[in-house]
C-alpha positions as CSV (number, residue, x, y, z in Angstrom):
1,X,-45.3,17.1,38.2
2,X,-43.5,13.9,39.4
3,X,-45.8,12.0,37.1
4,X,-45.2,14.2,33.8
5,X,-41.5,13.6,34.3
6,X,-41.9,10.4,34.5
7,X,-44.0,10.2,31.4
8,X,-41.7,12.1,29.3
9,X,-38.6,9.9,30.5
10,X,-40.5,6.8,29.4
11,X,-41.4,8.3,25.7
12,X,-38.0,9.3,25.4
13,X,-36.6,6.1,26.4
14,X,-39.3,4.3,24.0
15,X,-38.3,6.4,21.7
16,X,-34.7,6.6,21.8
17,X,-35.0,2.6,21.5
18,X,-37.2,3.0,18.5
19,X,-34.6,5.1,16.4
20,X,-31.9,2.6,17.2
21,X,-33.9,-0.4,16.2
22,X,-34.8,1.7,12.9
23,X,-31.5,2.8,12.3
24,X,-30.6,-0.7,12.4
25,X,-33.1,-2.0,10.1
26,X,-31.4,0.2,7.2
27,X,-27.8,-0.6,8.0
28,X,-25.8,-2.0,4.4
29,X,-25.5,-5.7,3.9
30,X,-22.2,-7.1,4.8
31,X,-20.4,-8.9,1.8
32,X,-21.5,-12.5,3.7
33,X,-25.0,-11.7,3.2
34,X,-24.3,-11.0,-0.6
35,X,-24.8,-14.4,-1.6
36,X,-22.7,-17.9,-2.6
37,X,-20.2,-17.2,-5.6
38,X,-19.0,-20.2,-7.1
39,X,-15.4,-21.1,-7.8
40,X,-14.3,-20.2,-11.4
41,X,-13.2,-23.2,-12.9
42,X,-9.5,-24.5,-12.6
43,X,-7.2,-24.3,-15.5
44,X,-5.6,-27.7,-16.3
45,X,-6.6,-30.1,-13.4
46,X,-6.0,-33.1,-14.9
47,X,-5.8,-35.9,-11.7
48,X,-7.8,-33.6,-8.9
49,X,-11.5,-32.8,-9.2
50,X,-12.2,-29.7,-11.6
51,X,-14.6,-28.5,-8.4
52,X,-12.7,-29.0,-5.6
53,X,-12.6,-25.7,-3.7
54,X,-9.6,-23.3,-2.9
55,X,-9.2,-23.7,1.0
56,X,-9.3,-27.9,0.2
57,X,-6.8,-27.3,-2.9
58,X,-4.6,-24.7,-0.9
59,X,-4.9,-27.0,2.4
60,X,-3.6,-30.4,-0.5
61,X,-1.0,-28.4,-1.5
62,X,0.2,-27.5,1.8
63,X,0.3,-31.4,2.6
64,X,3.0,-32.2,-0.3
65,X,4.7,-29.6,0.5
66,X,4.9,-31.1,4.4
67,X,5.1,-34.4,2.8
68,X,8.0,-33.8,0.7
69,X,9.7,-31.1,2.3
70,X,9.4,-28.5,-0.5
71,X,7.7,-25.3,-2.0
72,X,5.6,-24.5,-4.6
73,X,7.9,-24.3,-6.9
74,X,9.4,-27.8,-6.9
75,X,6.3,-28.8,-9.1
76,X,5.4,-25.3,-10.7
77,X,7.1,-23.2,-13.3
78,X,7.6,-19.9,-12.8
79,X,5.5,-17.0,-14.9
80,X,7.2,-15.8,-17.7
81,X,5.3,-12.6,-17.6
82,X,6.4,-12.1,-13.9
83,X,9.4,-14.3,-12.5
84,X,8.4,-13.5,-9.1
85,X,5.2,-15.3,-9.5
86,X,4.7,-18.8,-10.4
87,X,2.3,-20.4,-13.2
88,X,-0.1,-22.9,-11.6
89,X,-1.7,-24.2,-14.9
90,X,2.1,-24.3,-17.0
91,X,3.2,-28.3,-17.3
92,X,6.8,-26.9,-18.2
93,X,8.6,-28.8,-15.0
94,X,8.3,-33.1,-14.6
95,X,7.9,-33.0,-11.4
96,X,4.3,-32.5,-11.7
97,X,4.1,-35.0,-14.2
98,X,5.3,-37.0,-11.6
99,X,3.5,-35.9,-8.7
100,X,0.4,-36.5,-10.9
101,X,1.7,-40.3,-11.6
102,X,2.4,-40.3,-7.7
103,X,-1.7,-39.4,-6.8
104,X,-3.3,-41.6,-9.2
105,X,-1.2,-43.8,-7.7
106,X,-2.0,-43.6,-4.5
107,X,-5.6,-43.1,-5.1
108,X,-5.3,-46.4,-6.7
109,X,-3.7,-48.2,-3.6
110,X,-6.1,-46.6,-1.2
111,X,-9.3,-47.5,-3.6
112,X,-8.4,-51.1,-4.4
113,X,-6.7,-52.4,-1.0
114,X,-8.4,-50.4,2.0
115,X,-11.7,-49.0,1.0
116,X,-13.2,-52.1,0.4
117,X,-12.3,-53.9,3.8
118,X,-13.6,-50.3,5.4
119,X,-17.2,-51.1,7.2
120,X,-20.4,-50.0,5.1
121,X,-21.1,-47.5,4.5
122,X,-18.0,-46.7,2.5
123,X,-16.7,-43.6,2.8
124,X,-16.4,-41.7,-0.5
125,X,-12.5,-41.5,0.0
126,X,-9.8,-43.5,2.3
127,X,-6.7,-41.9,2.5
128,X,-4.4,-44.8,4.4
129,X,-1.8,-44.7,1.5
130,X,-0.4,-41.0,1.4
131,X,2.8,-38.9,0.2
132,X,4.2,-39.0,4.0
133,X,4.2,-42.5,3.9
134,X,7.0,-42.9,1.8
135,X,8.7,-39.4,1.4
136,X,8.8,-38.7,5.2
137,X,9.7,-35.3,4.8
138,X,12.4,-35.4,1.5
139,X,11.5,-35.4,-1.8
140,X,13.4,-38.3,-3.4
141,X,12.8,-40.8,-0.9
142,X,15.4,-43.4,-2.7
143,X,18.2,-43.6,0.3
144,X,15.1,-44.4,2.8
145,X,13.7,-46.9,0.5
146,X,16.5,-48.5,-0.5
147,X,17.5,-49.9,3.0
148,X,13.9,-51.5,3.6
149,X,15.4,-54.8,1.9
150,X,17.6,-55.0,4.3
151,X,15.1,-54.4,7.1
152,X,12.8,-57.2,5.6
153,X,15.7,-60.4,5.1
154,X,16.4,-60.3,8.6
155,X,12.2,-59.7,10.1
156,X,10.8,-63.0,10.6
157,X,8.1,-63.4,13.6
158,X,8.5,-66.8,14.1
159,X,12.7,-67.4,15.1
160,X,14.5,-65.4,17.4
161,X,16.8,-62.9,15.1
162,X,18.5,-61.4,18.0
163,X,21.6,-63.2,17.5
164,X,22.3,-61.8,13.8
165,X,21.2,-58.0,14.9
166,X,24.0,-58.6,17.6
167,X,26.7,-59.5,14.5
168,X,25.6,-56.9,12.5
169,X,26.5,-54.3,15.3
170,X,30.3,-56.1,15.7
C-alpha cells in the first residue's frame, strides 16, 4: 500500500512537472524576441550620420543642451500644426544653422589636431574638442571668451609674474 502511494505521488509529481514545462513551451513571444527593426531614416540630417540611432541622437542632444545650458527649443522651431510640439526637421530658427557650423567645426579641430597624434589604431572618432569647452554651461559664450586675452598677456612660464597679479589686485 505504502508502495502504491508512493508510486502515484511520483507520476503525479512527473507529471505535474511535465504540464508546466509544456505549458511553457507554448507561451507567446515577447516583443524582444520579435526581431531587429531598423531606424526609419532621419529627415534633414545634414552634419550627423543619416544612421546614427535614437538613444545616441537623444543622448547628443542631451549633451548641448548640458553644454549650453538650454532646451530643445533654442535650436528647433516649433510645429505649426501643434505649438506645443516642436519640429525636429524645420531649419526655420539660426541657431541650428549655427550649431551645425559649431559641429563641423569641432569635428574638424578634433580630426586634424588630436586624432592623428592618438596611438594606432586610430579610433574612428576623438572627441577632445567639444561644446563644454568653450560654452561651459551658457549659450553665447562671448563674456567668458573675451577675458582669455587678458589671461594670456600676463602667462608666461619662464619670469616670475607675481608682481603684476599683485598690481592688478591694488
Amino acid at each position: 500500500m505504502k508502495i502504491n502511494k508512493k508510486l502515484l505521488a511520483l507520476f503525479s509529481g512527473i507529471g505535474i512537472i511535465t504540464l508546466v514545462l509544456s505549458l511553457y513551451a507554448f507561451k507567446a513571444h515577447s516583443r524582444a524576441d520579435q526581431g531587429y527593426s531598423p531606424q526609419p531614416p532621419w529627415d534633414n540630417l545634414k552634419v550627423l550620420p543619416k544612421d546614427i540611432t535614437k538613444d545616441s541622437l537623444i543622448g547628443l542632444m542631451k549633451n548641448y543642451e548640458n553644454s549650453l545650458g538650454v532646451k530643445c527649443n533654442y535650436c528647433h522651431a516649433t510645429s505649426k500644426v501643434d505649438p506645443t510640439k516642436l519640429d525636429f526637421p524645420n531649419d526655420d530658427k539660426i541657431e541650428k544653422e549655427i550649431a551645425r557650423g559649431m559641429i563641423k567645426m569641432t569635428n574638424e579641430i578634433n580630426e586634424n589636431y588630436f586624432k592623428p597624434y592618438f596611438p594606432d589604431p586610430k579610433p574612428e572618432q576623438v572627441h577632445v574638442v567639444n561644446c563644454v569647452l568653450c560654452h561651459r554651461g551658457t549659450s553665447n559664450p562671448e563674456k567668458y571668451l573675451s577675458q582669455m586675452g587678458k589671461m594670456y598677456k600676463t602667462y608666461d612660464p619662464n619670469r616670475d609674474n607675481r608682481k603684476e597679479k599683485a598690481m592688478e589686485k591694488e
